[in-house]
C-alpha positions as CSV (number, residue, x, y, z in Angstrom):
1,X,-7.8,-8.7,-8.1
2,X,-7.9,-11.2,-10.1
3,X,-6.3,-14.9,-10.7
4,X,-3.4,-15.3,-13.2
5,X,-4.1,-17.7,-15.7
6,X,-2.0,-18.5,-18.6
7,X,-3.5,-19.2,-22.2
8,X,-2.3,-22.0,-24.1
9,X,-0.3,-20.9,-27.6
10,X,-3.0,-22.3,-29.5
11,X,-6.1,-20.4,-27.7
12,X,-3.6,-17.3,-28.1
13,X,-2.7,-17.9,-31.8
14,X,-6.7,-18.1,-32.5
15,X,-7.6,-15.2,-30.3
16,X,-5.0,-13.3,-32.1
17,X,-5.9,-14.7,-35.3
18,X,-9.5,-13.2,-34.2
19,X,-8.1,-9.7,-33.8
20,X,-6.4,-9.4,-37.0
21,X,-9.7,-10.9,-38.7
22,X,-11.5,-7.5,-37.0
23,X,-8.7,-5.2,-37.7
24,X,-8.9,-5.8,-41.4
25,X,-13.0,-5.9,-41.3
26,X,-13.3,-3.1,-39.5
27,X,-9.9,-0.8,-39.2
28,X,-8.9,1.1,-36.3
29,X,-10.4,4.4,-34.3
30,X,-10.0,6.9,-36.5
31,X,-8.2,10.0,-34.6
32,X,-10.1,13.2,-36.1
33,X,-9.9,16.9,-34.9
34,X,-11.3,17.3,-31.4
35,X,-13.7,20.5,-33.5
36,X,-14.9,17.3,-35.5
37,X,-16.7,15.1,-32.3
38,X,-19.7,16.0,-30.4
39,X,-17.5,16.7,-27.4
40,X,-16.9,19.6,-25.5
41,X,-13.4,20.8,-25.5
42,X,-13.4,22.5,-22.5
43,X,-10.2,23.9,-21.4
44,X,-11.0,24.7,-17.8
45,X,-11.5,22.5,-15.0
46,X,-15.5,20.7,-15.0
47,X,-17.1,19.9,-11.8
48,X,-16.5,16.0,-11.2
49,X,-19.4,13.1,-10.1
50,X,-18.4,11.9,-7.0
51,X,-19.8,9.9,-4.1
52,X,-19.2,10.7,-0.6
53,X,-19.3,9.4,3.0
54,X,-20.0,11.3,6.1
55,X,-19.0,10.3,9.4
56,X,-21.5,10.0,11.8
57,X,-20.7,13.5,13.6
58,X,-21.6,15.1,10.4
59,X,-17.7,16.4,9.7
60,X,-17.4,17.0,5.7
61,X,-14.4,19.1,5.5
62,X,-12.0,18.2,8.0
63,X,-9.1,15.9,7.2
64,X,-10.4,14.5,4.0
65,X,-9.7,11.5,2.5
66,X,-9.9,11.9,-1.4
67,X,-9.6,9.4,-3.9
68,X,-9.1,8.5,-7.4
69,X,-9.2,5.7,-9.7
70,X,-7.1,4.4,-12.8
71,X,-7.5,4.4,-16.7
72,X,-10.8,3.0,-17.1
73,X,-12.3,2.7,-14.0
74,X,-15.0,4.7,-12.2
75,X,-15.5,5.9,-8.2
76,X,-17.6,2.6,-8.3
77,X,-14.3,0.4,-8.1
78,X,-13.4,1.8,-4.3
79,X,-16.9,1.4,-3.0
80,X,-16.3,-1.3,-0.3
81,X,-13.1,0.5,0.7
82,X,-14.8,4.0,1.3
83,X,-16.9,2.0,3.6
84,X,-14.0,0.7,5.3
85,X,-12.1,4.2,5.4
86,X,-14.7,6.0,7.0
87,X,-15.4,3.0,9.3
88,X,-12.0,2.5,10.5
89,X,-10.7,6.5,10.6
90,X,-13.8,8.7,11.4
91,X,-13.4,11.1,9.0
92,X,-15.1,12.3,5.6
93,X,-14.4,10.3,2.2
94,X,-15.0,11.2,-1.6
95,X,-14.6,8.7,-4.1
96,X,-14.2,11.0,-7.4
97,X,-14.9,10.2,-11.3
98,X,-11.8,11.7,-13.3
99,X,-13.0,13.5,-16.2
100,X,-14.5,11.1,-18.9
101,X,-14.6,8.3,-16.6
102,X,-17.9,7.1,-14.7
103,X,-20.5,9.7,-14.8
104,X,-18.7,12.8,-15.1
105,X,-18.5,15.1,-18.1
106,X,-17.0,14.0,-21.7
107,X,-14.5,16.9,-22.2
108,X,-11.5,17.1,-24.2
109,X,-8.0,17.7,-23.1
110,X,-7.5,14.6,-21.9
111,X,-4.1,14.9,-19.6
112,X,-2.8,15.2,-16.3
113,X,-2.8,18.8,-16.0
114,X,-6.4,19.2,-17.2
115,X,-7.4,16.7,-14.4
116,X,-5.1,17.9,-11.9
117,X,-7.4,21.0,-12.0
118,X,-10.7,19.5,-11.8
119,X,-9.9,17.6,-8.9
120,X,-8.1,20.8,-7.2
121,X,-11.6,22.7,-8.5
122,X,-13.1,19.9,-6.2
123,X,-11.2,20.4,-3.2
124,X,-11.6,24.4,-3.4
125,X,-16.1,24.2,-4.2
126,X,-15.7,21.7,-1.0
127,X,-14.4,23.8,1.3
128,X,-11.5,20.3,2.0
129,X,-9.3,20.8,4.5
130,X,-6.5,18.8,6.0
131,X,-6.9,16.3,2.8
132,X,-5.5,13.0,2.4
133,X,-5.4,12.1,-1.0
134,X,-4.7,8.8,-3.1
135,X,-4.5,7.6,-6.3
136,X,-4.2,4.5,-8.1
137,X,-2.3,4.6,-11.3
138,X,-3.6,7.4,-13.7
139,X,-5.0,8.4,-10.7
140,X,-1.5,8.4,-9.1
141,X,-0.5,10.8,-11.8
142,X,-3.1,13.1,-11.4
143,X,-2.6,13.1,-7.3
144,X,1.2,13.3,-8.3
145,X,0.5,16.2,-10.7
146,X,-1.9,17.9,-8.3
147,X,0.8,17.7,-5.4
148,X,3.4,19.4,-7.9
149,X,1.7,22.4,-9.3
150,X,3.0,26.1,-8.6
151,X,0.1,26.5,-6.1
152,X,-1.0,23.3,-4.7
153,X,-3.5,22.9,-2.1
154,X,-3.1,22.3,1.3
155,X,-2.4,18.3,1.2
156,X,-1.6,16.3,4.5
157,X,-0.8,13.0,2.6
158,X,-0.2,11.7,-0.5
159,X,-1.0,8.2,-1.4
160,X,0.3,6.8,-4.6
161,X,-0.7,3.0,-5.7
162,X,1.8,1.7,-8.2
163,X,2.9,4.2,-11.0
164,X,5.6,6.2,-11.3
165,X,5.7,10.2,-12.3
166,X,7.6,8.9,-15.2
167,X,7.6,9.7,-19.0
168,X,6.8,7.1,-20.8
169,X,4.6,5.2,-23.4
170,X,1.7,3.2,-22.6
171,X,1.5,-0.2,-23.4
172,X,-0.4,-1.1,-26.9
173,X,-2.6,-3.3,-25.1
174,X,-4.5,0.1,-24.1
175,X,-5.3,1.0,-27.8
176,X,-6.1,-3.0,-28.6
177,X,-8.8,-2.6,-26.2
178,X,-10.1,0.7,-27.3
179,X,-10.2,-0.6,-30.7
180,X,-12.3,-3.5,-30.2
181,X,-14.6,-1.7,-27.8
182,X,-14.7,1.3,-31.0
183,X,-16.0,-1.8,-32.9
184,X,-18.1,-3.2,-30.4
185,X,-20.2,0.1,-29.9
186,X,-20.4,0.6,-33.8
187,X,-24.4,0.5,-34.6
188,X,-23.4,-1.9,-37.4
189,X,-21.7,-4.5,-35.3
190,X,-25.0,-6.2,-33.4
191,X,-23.6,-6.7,-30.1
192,X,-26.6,-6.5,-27.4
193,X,-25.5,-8.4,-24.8
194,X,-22.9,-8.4,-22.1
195,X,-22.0,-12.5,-22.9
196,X,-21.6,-11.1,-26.8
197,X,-19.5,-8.3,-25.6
198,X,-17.3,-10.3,-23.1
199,X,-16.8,-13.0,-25.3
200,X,-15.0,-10.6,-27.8
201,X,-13.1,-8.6,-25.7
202,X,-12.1,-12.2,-23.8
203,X,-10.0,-12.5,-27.0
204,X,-8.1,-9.3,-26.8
205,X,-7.4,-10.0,-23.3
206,X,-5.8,-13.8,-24.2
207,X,-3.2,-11.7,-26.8
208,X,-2.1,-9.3,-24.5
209,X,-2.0,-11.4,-21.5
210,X,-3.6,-10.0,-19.3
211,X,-6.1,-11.7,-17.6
212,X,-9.2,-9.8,-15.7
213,X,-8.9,-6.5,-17.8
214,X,-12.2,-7.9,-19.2
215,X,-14.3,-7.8,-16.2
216,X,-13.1,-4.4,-15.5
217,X,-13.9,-2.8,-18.9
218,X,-17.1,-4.4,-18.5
219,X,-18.0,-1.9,-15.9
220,X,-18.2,0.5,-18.1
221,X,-20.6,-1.2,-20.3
222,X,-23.8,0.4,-21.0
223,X,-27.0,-1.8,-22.4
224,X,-29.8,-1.3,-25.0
225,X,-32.7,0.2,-22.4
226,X,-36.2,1.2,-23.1
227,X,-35.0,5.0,-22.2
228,X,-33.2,5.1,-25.6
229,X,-35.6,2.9,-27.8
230,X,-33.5,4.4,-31.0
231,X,-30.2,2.1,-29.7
232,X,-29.9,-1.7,-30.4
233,X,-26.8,-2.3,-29.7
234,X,-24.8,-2.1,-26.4
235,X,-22.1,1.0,-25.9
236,X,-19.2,1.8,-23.2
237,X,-20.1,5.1,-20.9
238,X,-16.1,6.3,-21.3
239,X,-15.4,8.6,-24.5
240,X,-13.2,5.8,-26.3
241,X,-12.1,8.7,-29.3
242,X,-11.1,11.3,-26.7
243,X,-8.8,8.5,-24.8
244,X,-7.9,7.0,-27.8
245,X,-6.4,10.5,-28.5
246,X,-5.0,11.0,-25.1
247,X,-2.6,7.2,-24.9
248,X,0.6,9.7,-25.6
249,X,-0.6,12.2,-23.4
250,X,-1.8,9.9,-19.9
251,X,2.0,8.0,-20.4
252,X,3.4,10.9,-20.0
253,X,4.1,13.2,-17.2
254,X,3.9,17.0,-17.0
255,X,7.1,18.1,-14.6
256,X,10.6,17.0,-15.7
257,X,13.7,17.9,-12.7
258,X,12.9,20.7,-10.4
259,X,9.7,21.0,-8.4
260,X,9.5,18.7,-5.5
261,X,6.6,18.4,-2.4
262,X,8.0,17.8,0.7
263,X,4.7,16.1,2.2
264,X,4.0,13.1,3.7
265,X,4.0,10.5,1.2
266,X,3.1,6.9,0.9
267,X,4.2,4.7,-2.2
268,X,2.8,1.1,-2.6
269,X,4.1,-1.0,-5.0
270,X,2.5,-4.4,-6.3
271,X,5.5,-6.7,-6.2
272,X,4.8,-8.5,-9.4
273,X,4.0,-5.1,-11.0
274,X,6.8,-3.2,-13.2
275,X,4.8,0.2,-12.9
276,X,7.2,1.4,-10.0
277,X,11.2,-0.4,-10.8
278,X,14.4,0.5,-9.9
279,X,14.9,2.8,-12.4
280,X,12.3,4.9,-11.3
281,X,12.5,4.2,-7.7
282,X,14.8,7.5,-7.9
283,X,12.6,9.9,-9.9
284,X,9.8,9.3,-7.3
285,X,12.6,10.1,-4.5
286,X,13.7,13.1,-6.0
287,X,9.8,14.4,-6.6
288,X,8.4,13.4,-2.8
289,X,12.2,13.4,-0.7
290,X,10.1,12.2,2.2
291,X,8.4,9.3,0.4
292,X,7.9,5.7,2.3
293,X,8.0,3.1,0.1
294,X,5.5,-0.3,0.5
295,X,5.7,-3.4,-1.5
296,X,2.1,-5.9,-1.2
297,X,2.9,-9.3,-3.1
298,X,-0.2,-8.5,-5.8
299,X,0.6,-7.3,-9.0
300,X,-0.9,-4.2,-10.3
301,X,-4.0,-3.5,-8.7
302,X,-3.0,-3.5,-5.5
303,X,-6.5,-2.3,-3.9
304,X,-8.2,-5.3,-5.7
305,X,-6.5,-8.1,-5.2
306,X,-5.9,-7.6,-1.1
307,X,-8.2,-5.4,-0.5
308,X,-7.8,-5.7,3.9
309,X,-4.0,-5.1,3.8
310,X,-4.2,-2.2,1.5
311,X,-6.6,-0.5,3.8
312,X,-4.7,-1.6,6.9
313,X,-1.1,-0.1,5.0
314,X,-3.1,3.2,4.4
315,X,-4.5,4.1,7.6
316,X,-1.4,3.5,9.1
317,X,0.4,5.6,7.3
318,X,-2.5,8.4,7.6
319,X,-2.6,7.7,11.3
């Protein structure tokens, strides 16, 4: 998705020299009481934004292809690849917005069996049949979670980008980043501009490494506008307090040993990518025995980075 580039020590040292100086100035998300926030806490499934293309015959149930993004991202990242989908197989595709991503609604629990259920809630009001369904990371999870459940829907396929249905923590470069975007959003912090607000977080992403995370978060920035004349500064259209309070919850996993789907299943791993190892290699056998395991030389955003031989792996395999 996005080239690797190394910072220097010194540019590192500064940046996290930078952080610290914001930490101290302005402390970290505070992590109240769901009852304390103006969010819903809605524990049943919520209808999900989506975006959808038809075929030209008009089909819009028939063997499906449904999918969902990661942490942080939004239906908006598989644009160009639902284009090439229903191009290259003939057949219906949804693009979906996980709860508190994109433009769908700001509800608390935030975990995988909460969205599991939206997105089965999705497949049931549309009527889906015959559905292919893929997910990239926490997306994975959800499609992983989905595919497990006492009474899952009919599925063809399952398509799981790099992540494991593992039990684990999340790295701490998640709450870094939701920390300085908490701080960024603040009224009192005067950031108006997408330079101002890149130019920050481009010092969280030197620390942690990980370069091109800033571009992405930028999708989900949203700027002072005329329709909100009471807002001066710039704010992010995720929930950062309800994910901030989910981190334990979306590095988890809901099912220990025992259920299994026997389904088709396709597993693609990013070669420089530790999300799917040989440790876990084994959990995902035992959870989907009829698995087929892919490795693309990309690291962890497999979709991104090469885009043409992701498609090309996953119509094959849905073929």
């Amino acid at each position: 998705m996005h080239p690797s580039l190394r910072p220097s020590l010194r540019s590192a040292s500064k940046a996290k020299t930078l952080i610290q100086y914001r930490a101290r100035k302005f402390g970290t998300i505070p992590v109240v009481p769901y009852s304390q926030r103006c969010y819903s806490t809605a524990p049943t499934a919520v209808d999900l934004d989506y975006t959808e293309f038809i075929p030209p015959n008009g089909n819009t149930t028939d063997g499906a292809f449904v999918i969902l993004h990661g942490l942080f991202g939004s239906r908006r990242n598989f644009a160009s690849l639902c284009k090439a989908f229903l191009r290259d197989l003939g057949r219906p595709v949804y693009a979906l917005d996980l709860r508190n991503h994109g433009s769908s609604p700001h509800v608390a629990p935030m975990n995988y069996e909460s969205m599991a259920s939206d997105v089965r809630q999705f497949l049931d009001a549309k009527k889906l049949t015959g559905v292919s369904l893929m997910g990239h990371s926490m997306g994975g999870k959800v499609a992983m979670t989905l595919a497990l459940s006492p009474s899952p829907p009919v599925l063809s396929n399952l398509i799981i980008s790099d992540i494991a249905p593992t039990q684990t923590s999340l790295s701490p470069s998640f709450i870094r980043y939701l920390n300085i975007m908490s701080h960024i959003e603040d009224p009192t912090s005067d950031v108006r501009t997408r330079e101002h607000t890149g130019k920050i977080l481009e010092t969280v992403e030197q620390v942690c490494m990980n370069i091109g995370v800033r571009q992405f978060l930028l999708t989900n920035l949203v700027l002072p506008s005329d329709s909100e004349p009471t807002r001066k500064t710039v704010k992010f259209q995720i929930p950062i307090p309800i994910l901030a309070n989910a981190i334990p919850d979306l590095g988890s996993f809901p099912y220990g040993q025992g259920p299994s789907w026997n389904g088709k299943t396709l597993v693609v791993k990013g070669l420089r990518s530790n999300y799917i190892n040989e440790e876990n290699i084994p959990i995902l056998k035992a959870f989907f025995p009829n698995m087929k395991l892919k490795t693309m030389n990309t690291g962890h955003w497999v979709h991104g980075e090469k885009p043409n031989e992701f498609k090309d792996l996953v119509i094959d395999f849905i073929r």
